[in-house]
RONU-793548 format. One record per residue (C-alpha): residue number from 1; residue in one letter; x, y negated, z. Coordinates in nm, 2 decimals, padded with zeros to 4 digits. Example, Ala and Ser with C-alpha at 12.3 -4.5 7.8 and 13.67 -1.06 7.14 Angstrom:
% residues 2
n; res; px; py; pz
1; A; 01.23; 00.45; 00.78
2; S; 01.37; 00.11; 00.71
% end
This chain:
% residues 206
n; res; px; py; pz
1; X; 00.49; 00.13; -00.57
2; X; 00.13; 00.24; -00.63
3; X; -00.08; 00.00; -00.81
4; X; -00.44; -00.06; -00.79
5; X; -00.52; 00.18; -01.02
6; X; -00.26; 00.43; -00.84
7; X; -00.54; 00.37; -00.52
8; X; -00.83; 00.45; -00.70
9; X; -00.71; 00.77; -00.81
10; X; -00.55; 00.86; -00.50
11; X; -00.89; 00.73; -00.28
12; X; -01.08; 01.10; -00.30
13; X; -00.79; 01.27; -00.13
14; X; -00.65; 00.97; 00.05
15; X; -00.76; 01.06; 00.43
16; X; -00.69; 01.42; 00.37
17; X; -00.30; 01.35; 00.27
18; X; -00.28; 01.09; 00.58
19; X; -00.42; 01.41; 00.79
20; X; -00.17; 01.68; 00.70
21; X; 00.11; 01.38; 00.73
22; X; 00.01; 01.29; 01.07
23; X; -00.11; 01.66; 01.17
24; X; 00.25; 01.75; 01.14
25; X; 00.40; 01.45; 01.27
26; X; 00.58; 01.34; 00.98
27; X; 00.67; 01.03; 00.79
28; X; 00.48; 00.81; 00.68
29; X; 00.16; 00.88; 00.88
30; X; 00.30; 01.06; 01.26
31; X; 00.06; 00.91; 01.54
32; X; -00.23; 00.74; 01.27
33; X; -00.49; 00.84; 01.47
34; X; -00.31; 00.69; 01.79
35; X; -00.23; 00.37; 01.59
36; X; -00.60; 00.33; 01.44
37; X; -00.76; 00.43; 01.82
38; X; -00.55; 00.15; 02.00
39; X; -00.68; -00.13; 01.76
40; X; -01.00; 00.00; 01.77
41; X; -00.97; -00.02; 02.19
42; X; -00.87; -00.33; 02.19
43; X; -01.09; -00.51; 01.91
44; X; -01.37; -00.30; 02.13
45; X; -01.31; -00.55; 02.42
46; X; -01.51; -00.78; 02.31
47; X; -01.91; -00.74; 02.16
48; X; -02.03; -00.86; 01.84
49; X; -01.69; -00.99; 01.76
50; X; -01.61; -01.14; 01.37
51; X; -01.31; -00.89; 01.26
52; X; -01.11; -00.97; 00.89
53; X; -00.93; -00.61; 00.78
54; X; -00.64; -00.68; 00.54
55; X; -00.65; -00.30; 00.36
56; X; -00.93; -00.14; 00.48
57; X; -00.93; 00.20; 00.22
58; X; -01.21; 00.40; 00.27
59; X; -01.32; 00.21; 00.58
60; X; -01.21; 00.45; 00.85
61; X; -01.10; 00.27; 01.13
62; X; -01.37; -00.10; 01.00
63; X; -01.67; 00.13; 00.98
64; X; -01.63; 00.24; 01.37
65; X; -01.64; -00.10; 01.43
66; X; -01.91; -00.23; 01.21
67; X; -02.14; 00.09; 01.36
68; X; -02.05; -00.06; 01.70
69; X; -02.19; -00.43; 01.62
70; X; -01.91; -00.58; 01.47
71; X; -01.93; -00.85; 01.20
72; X; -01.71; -00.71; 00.94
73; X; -01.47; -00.92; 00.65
74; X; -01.22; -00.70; 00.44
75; X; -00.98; -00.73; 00.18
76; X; -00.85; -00.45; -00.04
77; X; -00.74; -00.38; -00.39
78; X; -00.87; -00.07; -00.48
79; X; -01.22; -00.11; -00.64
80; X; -01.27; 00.25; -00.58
81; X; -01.19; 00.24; -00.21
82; X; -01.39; -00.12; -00.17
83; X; -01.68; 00.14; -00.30
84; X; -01.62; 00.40; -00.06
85; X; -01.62; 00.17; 00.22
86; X; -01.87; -00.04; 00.13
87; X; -02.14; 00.24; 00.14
88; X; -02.05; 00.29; 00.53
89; X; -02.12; -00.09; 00.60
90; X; -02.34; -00.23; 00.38
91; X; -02.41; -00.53; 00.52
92; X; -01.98; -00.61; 00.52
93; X; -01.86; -00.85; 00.31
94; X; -01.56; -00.69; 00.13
95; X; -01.33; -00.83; -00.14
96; X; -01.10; -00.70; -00.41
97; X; -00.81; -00.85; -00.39
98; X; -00.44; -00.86; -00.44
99; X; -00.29; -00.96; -00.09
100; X; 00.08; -01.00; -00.28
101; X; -00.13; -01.35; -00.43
102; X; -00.20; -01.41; -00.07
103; X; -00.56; -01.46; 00.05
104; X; -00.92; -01.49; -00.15
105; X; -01.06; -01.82; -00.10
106; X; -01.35; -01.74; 00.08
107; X; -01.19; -01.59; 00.40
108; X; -01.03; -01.98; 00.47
109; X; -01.40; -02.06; 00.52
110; X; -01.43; -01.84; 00.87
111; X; -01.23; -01.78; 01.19
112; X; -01.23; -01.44; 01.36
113; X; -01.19; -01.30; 01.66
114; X; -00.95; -01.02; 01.54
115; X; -00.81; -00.95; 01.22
116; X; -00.66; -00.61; 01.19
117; X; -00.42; -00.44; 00.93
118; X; -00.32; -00.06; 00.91
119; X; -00.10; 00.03; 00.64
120; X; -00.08; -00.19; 00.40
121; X; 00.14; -00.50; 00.51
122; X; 00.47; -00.25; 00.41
123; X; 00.40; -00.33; 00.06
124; X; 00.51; -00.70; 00.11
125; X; 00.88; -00.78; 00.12
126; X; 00.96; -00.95; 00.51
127; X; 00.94; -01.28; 00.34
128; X; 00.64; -01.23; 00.23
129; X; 00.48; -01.03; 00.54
130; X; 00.62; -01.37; 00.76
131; X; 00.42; -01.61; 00.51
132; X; 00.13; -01.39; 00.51
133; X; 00.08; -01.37; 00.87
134; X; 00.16; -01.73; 00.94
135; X; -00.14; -01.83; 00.68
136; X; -00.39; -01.55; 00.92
137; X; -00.30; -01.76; 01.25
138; X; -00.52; -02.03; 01.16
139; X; -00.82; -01.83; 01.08
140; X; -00.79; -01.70; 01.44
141; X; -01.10; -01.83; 01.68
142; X; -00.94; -01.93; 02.06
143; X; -00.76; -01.63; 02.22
144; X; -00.80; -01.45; 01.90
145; X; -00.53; -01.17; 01.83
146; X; -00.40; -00.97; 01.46
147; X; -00.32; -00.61; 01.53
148; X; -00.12; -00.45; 01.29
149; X; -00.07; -00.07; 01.28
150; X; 00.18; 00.05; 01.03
151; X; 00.52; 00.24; 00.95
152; X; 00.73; 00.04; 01.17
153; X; 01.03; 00.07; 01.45
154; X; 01.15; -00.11; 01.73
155; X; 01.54; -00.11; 01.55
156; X; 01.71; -00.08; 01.21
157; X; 01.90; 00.19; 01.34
158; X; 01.55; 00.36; 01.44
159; X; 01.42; 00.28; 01.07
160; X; 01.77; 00.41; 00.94
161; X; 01.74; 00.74; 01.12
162; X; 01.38; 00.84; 01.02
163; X; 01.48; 00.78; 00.63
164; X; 01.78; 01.01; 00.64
165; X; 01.55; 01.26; 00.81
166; X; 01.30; 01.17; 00.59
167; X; 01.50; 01.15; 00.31
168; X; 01.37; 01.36; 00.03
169; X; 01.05; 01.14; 00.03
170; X; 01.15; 00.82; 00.17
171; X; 00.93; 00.58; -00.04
172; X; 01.24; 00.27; -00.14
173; X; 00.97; 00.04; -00.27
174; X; 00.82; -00.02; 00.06
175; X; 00.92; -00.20; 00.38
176; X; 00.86; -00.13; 00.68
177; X; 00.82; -00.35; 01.00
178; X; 01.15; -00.35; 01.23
179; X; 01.03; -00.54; 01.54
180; X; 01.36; -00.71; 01.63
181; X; 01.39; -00.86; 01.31
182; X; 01.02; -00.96; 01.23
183; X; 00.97; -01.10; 01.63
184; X; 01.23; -01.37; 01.54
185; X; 01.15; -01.52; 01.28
186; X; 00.75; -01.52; 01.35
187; X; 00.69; -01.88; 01.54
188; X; 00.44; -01.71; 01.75
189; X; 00.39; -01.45; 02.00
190; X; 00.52; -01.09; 01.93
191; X; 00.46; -00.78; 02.10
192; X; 00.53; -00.42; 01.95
193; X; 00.41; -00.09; 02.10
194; X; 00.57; 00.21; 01.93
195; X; 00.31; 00.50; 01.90
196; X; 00.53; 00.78; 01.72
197; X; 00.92; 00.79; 01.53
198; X; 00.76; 00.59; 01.25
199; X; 00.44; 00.38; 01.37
200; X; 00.37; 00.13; 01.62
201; X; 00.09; -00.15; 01.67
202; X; 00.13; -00.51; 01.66
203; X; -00.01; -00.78; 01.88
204; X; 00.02; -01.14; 01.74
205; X; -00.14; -01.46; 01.89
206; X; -00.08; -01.83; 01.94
% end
């Protein structure tokens, strides 16, 4: 598992290995671009919202929204990244932190309209993903939704089949979203839309 140290030295080439990954529709990153676009649709539905991004990086998919109005929250643990990003949106308020400790204090202060995640909630065990999201459903405003993009798959069996054709650099200290399995034991509502053989979004709410 990459460390925080691992992330800054991998942040200068970061977007360019998620490119040739998703270019040639391989595991981890097939359909990215697809999973990033529909969060960014559908945080785009409504104007000057108040958006929290668990694991922003470099700010790809945040600084589209912050150049469209958006009011801007992140978390991330990569100093290095948290510098990158921050010079796209200066006026965000980003914090380095570790989300395996949970959240930093300051984000219980605010409610948002939409908190996303992309790519970075498969480094928490399912345990820890369920508590994790349970704590963000109270810092949702009224009709507020989290959309999570990230390696995931409707089945085990799915998962199972992309790592034996995946094999030779299936990452084992990761885990990945399986929808059946995470959609029961969430308390709230559920819905997965796969976007390639590895990647879907999810749509949580009240």
């Amino acid at each position: 598992m990459l460390t925080n140290q691992g992330f800054n030295l991998w942040s200068d080439n970061y977007d360019q290995t998620v490119q040739v990954s998703e270019e040639n529709n391989l595991y981890p990153f097939a359909g990215y671009k697809k999973i990033l676009n529909t969060i960014f649709n559908e945080v785009m539905q409504e104007e000057n919202s108040k958006v929290l991004d668990i694991g922003f990086g470099t700010g790809v998919l945040t600084s589209k929204l912050y150049e469209n109005g958006h009011q801007i929250d992140g978390v991330d643990f990569s100093s290095k990244m948290i510098s990158i990003a921050q010079s796209k949106m200066p006026n965000a308020n980003l914090y380095e932190w570790d989300i395996s400790v949970g959240l930093p204090p300051e984000i219980f202060e605010n409610n948002y309209d939409s908190i996303i995640s992309t790519y970075t909630l498969h480094h928490l065990t399912d345990e820890e993903k369920i508590s994790f999201i349970t704590d963000l459903i109270p810092l949702l405003k009224k009709d507020g939704n989290i959309f999570i993009g990230d390696i995931s798959f409707e089945t085990r069996e799915k998962l199972d089949t992309c790592r034996q054709e995946s094999i030779e650099y299936w990452d084992e200290d990761e885990y990945y979203f399986v929808y059946d399995e995470i959609s029961s034991l969430l308390k709230v509502q559920c819905e997965f839309y796969p976007i390639s053989h590895c990647g879907g979004v999810f749509i949580i709410s009240e």
